[in-house]
C-alpha positions as CSV (number, residue, x, y, z in Angstrom):
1,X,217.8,18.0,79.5
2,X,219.2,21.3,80.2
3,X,218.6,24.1,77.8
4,X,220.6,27.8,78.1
5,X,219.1,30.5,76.5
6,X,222.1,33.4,75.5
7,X,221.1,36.5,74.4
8,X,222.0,37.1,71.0
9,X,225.0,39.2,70.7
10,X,226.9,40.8,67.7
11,X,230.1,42.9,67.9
12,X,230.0,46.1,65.3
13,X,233.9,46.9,64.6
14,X,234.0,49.8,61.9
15,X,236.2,49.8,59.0
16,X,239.2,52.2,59.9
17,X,242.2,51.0,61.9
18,X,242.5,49.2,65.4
19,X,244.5,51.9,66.8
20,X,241.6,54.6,66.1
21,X,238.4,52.7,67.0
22,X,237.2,51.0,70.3
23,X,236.0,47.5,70.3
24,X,231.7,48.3,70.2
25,X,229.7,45.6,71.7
26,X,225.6,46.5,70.7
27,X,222.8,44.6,71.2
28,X,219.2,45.6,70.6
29,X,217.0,46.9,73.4
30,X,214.0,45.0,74.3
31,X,211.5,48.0,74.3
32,X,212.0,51.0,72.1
33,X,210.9,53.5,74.7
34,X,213.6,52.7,76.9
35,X,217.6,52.3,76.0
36,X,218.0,51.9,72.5
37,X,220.7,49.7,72.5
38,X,223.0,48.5,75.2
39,X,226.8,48.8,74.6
40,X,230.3,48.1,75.9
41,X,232.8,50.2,74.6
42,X,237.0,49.4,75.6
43,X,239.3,51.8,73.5
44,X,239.4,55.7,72.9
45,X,237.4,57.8,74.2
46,X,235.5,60.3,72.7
47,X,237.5,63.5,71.3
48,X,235.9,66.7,72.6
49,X,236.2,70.7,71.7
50,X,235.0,72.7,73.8
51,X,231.5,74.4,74.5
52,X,229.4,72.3,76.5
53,X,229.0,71.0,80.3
54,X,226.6,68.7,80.8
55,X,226.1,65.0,81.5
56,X,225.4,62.6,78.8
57,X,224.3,59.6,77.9
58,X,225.6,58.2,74.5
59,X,223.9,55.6,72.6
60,X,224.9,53.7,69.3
61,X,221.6,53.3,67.0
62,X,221.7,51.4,63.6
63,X,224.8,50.0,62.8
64,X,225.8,51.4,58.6
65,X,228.9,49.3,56.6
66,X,231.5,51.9,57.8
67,X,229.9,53.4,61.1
68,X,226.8,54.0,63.3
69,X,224.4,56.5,64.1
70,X,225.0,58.4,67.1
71,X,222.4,59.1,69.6
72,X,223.3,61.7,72.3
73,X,220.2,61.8,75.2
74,X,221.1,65.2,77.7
75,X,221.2,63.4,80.8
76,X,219.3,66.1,83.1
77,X,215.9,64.5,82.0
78,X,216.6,60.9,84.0
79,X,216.2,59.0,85.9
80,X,211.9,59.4,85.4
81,X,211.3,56.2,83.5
82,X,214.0,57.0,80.3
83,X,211.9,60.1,79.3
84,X,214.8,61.5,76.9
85,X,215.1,64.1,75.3
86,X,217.3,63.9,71.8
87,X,219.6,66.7,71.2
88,X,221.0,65.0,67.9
89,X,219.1,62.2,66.5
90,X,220.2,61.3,63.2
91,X,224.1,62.0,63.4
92,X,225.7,59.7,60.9
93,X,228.9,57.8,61.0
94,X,231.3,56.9,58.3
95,X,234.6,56.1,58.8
96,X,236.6,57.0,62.0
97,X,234.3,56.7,64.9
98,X,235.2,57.3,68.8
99,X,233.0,56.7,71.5
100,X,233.0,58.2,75.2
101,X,234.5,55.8,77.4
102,X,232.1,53.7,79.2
103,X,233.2,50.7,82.1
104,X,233.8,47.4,80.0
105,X,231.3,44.7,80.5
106,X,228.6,47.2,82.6
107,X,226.6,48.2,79.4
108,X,225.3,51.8,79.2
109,X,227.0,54.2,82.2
110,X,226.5,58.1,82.5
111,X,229.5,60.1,82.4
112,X,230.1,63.7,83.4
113,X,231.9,65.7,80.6
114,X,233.4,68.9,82.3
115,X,234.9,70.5,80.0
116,X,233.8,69.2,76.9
117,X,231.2,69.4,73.9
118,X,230.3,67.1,71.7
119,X,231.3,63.7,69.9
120,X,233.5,63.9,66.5
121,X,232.9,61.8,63.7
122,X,235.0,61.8,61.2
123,X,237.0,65.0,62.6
124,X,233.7,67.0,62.4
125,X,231.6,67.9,65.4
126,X,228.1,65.6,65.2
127,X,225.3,68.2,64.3
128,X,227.6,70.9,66.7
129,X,226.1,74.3,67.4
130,X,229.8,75.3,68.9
131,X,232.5,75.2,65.5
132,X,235.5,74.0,66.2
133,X,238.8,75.5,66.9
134,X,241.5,74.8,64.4
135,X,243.6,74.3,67.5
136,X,243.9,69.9,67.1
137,X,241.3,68.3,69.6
138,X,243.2,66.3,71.8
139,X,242.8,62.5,72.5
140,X,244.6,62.3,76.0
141,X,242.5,59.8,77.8
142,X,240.2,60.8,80.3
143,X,238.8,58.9,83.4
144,X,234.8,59.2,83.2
145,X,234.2,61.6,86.7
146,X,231.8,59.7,88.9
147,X,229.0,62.3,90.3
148,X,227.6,61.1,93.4
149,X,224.4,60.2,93.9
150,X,221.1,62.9,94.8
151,X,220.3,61.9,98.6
152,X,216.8,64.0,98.1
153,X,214.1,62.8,97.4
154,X,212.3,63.2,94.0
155,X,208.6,65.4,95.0
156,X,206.9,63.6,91.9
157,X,207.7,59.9,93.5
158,X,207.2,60.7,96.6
159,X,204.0,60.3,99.1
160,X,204.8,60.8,102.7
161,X,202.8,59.5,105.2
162,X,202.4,59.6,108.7
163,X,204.4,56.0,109.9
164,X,202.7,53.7,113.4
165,X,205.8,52.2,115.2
166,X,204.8,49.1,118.0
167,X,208.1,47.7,119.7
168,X,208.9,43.8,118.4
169,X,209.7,42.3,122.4
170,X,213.6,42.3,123.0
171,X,213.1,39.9,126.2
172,X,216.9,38.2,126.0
173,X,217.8,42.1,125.9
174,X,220.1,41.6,122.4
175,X,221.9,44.6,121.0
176,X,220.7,43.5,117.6
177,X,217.8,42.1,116.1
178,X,218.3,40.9,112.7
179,X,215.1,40.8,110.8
180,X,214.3,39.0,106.9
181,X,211.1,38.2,106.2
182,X,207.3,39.0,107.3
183,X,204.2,37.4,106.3
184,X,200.6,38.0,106.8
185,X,197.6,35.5,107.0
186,X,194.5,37.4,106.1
187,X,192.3,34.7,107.0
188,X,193.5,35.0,110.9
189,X,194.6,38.5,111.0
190,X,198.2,37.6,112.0
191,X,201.7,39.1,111.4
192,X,204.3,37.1,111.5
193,X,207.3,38.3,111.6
194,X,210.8,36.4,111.7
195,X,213.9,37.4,114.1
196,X,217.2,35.3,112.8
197,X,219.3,35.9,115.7
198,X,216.5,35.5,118.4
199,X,215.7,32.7,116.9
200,X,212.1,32.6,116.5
201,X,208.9,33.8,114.4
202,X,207.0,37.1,116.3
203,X,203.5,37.3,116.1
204,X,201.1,40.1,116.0
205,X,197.4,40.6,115.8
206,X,196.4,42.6,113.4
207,X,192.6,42.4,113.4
208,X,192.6,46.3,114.2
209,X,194.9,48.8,112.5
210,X,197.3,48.9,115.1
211,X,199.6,45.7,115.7
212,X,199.3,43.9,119.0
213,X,202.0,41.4,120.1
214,X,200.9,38.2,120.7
215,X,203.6,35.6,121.1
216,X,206.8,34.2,120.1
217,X,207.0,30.8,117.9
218,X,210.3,29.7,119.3
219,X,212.9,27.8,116.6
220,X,215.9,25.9,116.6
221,X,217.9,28.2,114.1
222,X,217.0,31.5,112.5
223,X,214.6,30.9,109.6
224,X,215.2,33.9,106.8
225,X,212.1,33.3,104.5
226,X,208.9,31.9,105.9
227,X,205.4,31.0,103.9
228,X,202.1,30.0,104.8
229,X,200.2,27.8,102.9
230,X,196.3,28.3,103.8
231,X,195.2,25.1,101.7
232,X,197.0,23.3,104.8
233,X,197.1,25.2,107.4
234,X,200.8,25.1,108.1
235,X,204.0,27.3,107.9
236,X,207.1,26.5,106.4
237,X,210.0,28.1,108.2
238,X,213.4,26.8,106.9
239,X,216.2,27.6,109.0
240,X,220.0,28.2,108.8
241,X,220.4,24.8,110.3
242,X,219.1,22.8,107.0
243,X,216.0,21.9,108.6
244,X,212.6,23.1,107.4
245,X,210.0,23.7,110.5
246,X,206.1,23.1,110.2
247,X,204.0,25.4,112.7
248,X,200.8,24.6,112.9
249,X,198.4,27.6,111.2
250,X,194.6,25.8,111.8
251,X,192.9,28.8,114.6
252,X,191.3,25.7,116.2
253,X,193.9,23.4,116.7
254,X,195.5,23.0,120.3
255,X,198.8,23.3,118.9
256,X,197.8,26.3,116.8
257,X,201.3,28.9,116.1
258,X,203.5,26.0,117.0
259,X,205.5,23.7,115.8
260,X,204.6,20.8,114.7
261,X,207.3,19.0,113.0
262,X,210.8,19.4,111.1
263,X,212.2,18.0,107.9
264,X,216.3,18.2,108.1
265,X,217.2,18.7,104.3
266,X,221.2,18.6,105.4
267,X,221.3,21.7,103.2
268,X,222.6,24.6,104.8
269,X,221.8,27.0,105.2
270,X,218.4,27.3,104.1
271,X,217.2,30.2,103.0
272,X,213.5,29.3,101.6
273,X,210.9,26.9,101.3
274,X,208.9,27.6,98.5
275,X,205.3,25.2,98.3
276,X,204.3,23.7,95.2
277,X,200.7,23.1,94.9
278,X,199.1,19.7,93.3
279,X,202.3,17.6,93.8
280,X,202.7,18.6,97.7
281,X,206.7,19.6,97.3
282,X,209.2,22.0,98.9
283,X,211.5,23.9,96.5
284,X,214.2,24.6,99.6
285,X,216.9,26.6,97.9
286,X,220.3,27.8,100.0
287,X,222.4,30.8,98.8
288,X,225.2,29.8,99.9
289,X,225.9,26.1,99.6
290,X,224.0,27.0,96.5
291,X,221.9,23.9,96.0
292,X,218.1,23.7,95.8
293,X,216.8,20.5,97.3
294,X,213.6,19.2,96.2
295,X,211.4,17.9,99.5
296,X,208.5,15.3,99.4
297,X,205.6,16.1,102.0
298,X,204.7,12.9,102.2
299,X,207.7,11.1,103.0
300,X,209.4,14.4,104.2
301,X,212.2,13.4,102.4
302,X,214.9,15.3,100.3
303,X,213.9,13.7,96.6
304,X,216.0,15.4,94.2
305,X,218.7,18.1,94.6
306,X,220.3,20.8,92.2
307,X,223.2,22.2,92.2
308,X,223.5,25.3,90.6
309,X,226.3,27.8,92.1
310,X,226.2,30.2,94.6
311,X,223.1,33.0,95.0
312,X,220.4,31.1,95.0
313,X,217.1,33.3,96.0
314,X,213.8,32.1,96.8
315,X,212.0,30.5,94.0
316,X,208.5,30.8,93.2
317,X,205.4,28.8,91.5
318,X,203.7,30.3,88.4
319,X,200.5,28.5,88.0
320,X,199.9,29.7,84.8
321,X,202.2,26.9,83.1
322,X,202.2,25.1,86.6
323,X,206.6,25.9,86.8
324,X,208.8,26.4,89.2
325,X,211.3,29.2,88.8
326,X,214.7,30.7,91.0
327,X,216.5,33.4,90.7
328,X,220.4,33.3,90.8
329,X,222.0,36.4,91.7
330,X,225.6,35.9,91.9
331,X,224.5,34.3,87.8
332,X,222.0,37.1,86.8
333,X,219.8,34.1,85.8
334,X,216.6,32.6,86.0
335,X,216.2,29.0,86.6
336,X,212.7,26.9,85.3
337,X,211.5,23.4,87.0
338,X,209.1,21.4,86.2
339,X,208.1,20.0,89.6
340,X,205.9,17.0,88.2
341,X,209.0,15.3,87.3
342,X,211.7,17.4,89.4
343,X,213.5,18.3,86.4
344,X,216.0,21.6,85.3
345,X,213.8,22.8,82.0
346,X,215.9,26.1,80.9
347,X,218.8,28.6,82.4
348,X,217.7,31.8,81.0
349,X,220.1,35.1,81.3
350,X,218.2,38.2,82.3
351,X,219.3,40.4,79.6
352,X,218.8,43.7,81.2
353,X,219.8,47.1,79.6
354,X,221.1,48.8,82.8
355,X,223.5,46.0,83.1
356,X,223.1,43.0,85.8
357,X,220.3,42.9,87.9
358,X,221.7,40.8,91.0
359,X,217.9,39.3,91.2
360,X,216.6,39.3,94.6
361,X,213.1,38.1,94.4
362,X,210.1,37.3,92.1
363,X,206.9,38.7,92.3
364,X,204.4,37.6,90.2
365,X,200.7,38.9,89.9
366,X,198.7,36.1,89.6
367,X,196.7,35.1,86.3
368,X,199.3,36.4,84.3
369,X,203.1,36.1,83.1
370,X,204.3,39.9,84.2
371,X,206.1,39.8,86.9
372,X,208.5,42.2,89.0
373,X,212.1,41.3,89.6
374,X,213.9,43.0,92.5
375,X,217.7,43.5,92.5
376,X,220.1,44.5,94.6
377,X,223.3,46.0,92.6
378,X,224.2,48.9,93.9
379,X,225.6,50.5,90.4
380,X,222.3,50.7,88.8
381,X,219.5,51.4,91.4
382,X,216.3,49.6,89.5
383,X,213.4,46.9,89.3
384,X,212.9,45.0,86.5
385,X,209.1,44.0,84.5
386,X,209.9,40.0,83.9
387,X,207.6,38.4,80.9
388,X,207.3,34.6,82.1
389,X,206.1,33.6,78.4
390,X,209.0,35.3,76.3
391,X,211.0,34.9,79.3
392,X,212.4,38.1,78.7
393,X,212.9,41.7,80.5
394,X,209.7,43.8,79.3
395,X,211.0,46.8,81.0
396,X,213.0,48.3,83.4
397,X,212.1,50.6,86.5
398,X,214.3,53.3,88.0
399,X,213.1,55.3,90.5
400,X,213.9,53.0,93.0
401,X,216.7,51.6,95.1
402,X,218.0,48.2,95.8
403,X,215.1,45.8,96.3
404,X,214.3,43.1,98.1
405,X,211.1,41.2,99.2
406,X,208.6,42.0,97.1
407,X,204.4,41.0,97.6
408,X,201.7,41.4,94.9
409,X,198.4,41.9,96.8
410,X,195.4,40.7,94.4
411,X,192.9,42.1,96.4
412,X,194.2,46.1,95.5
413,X,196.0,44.8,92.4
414,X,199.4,46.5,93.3
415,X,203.2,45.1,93.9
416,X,204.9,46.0,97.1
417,X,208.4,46.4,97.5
418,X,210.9,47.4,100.4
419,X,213.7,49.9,98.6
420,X,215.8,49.1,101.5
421,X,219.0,50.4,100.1
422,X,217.9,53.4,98.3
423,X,220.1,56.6,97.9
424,X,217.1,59.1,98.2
425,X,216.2,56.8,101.1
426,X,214.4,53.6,102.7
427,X,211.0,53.4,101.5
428,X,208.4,51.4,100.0
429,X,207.8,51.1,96.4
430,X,204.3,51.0,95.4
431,X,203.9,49.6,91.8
432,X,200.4,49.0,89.9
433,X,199.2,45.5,88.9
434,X,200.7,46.4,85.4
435,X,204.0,47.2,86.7
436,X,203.7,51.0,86.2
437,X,205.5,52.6,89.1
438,X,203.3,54.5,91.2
439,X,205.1,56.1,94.2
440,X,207.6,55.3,97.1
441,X,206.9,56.2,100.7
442,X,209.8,56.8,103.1
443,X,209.9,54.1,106.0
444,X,212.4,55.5,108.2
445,X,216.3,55.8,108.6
446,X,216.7,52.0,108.5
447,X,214.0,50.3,107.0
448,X,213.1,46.8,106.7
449,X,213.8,44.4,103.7
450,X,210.5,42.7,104.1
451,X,206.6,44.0,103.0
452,X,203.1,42.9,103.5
453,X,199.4,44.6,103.6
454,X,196.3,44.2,105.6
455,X,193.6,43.6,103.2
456,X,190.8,44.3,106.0
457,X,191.8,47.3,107.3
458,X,194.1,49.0,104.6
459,X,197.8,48.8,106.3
460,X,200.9,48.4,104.6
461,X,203.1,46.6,107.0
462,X,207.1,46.9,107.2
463,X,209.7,47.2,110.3
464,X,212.1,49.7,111.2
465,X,215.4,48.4,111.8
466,X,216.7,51.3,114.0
467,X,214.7,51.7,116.6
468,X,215.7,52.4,120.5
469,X,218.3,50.5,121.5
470,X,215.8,48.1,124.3
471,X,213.6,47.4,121.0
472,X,216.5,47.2,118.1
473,X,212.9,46.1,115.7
474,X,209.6,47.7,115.2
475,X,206.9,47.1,113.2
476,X,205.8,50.2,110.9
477,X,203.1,50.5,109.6
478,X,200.9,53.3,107.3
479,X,197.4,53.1,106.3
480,X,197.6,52.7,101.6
481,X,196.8,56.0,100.3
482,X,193.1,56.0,99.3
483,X,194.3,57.1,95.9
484,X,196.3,53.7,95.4
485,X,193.1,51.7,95.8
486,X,190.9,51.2,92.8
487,X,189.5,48.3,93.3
């Protein structure tokens, strides 16, 4: 059976007539020292007087029988983790309420007032330091001005490092490389690194801090998302054409970094292959066709097969409750498996207070049920802290851009992420095993979507997208600050 958990939603009209009030949609945040509610206002907006310019954020707290209670946050203290500052914290509502226009349906949103001042409830200013005019305010309705972006980079976030570039081989002389993934097997010292349009997997030794090309695993279609399972010695490597390919990971085997077999799934394309431990099953989702086919390893058959709609990004297995779950980003959902029996347990909304997330990837620090969900909408630049056993958003992170892999190393107890799609710029987001955001080094005009670090020598491991035009790929690479690594 199928279960879908809503978020609980309650719409807040005030009592005064339709003509005067918008339609208020509030629902309670999930951590107090974030948001404090999240809201969709259609209607009016707010009538202003003048005296101020500034940018605000407004906020509607507890809703009272005839009104709210307005919370106005000055908008120069984000975006550094919601630290707000209140300028009027306890500005009651009875009666006739308008709210700033905000985008239906895309909860919270900053607007820039230029000429304006303050909110009016009830024809009086809310707490106002300016006194109105007795010239009447007027309610002509005005666009919210969208302020661009800051391209700079914040000096608190930021720890710049000196960046190692080694040329990926461009042998069949392409104009473009197109790169997704990158994995690392401690155990051998090897990078792999995977080229969609070559098609193949590049390999690079690693056993010193400088990466060393080794060889090219050649494929029969571009594989986006590869994984190595070390309890078998084996790559996955599903590819574009629906067919999963085996390469051969034991150092002492003759056919070592080849390929050793292929399971067509007739699901294309694939995107990942995700390895489920104890019942020796492939989660093979594709994004597109937007099915996730379930794969036996020892018949190497397609079992069982989902279909779920369109956006489907690699899953993962939490062995804390022994689950498998996937991401859906065109659904902003999660979806939970239980793999013993191949059935759909739950379809859970992420209920996010920065509006949807467009999941990318889970990562999830193992031993526990925190982990970091990476997104890639492009309205609200931020990661998001994912609680596995309330199956809920803890928090939200938002000095960071759009996200996409993202690798929890155990060893250093940190998350790494590639902000690949950032507005200050490409870097890579460095998080702390709680989730506590850390820092972002810059990784060049163009960097990679993938991450992965060295646990021997200390590297952090990305590419570089726009390289010379004879190598479109490099790998880059930077040794982890010392003052990241506490364990």
């Amino acid at each position: 059976a199928t279960t879908t958990v809503k978020p609980t939603t309650t719409t807040v009209v005030p009592t005064t007539t339709a003509a005067e009030v918008p339609t208020v949609t509030w629902e309670q945040a999930r951590d107090p020292k974030y948001v404090n509610q999240k809201i969709t206002v259609t209607g009016p907006i707010v009538q202003i007087v003048p005296g101020w310019t500034t940018h605000w954020l407004i906020s509607l707290g507890k809703p009272f029988p005839n009104g709210f209670d307005i919370e106005i946050y000055d908008q120069s203290q984000f975006p550094a983790d919601f630290q707000t500052a209140w300028l009027n914290k306890t500005a009651t509502a009875t009666g006739k309420v308008q709210v700033g226009q905000m985008l239906a349906n895309k909860g919270l949103q900053i607007f820039n007032i230029t000429a304006a001042s303050q909110l009016l409830i009830d024809g009086k200013p809310s707490g106002a330091t300016v006194a109105p005019t007795t010239t009447a305010v007027s309610t002509t309705t005005v666009a919210p001005t969208t302020t661009a972006a800051s391209t700079t980079p914040i000096a608190a976030d930021t720890t710049v490092v000196t960046l190692s570039h080694v040329d990926v081989p461009n042998p069949k002389g392409l104009a473009t490389m197109t790169n997704d993934s990158m994995v690392m097997d401690q155990a051998s010292h090897l990078l792999y690194i995977t080229v969609l349009n070559a098609p193949g997997i590049e390999v690079f030794d690693v056993s010193t801090p400088t990466a060393v090309f080794v060889k090219e695993i050649t494929l029969s279609a571009g594989s986006p998302v590869i994984e190595i399972v070390p309890s078998l010695k084996k790559m996955f490597a599903p590819e574009i054409n629906g067919k999963v390919e085996v390469i051969d990971m034991d150092q002492t085997s003759a056919t070592f970094n080849t390929v050793i077999d292929s399971i067509d799934t007739a699901n294309k394309p694939l995107d990942a292959a995700t390895y489920v431990p104890g019942v020796n099953k492939l989660y093979c989702n594709s994004n597109r066709s937007g099915k996730l086919s379930v794969v036996d390893l020892g018949t190497k058959t397609v079992i069982k097969t989902f279909e779920l709609g369109t956006g489907l990004e690699p899953a993962i297995y939490n062995p804390n409750d022994k689950m498998v779950y996937l991401p859906g980003q065109d659904t902003n959902k999660i979806y939970k498996f239980d793999p013993t029996t191949d059935t759909q347990i739950s379809t859970t909304d992420i209920v996010d207070p920065l509006g949807p997330l467009d999941p990318a990837h889970v990562g999830l620090k193992l031993g526990s049920d925190l982990a970091v969900i990476t997104g890639e909408n492009a309205k609200a630049e931020h990661l998001v802290i994912w609680d596995f056993k309330l199956m809920k958003v803890a928090s939200v992170i938002t000095n960071v851009g759009q996200c996409d892999f993202i690798t929890y190393d155990p060893v250093v107890d940190l998350f790494f992420t590639a902000s690949t799609k950032f507005s200050r710029g490409t870097c890579i987001t460095i998080l702390d095993g709680n989730g506590k955001f850390l820092t972002n080094v810059p990784s060049g005009i163009k960097g990679g979507k993938s991450v992965v670090y060295d646990e021997t020598n200390k590297i952090v491991y990305t590419t570089d997208l726009d390289a010379a035009p004879t190598t479109p790929i490099q790998v880059c690479s930077f040794p982890l600050p010392a003052k990241f690594i506490t364990k």
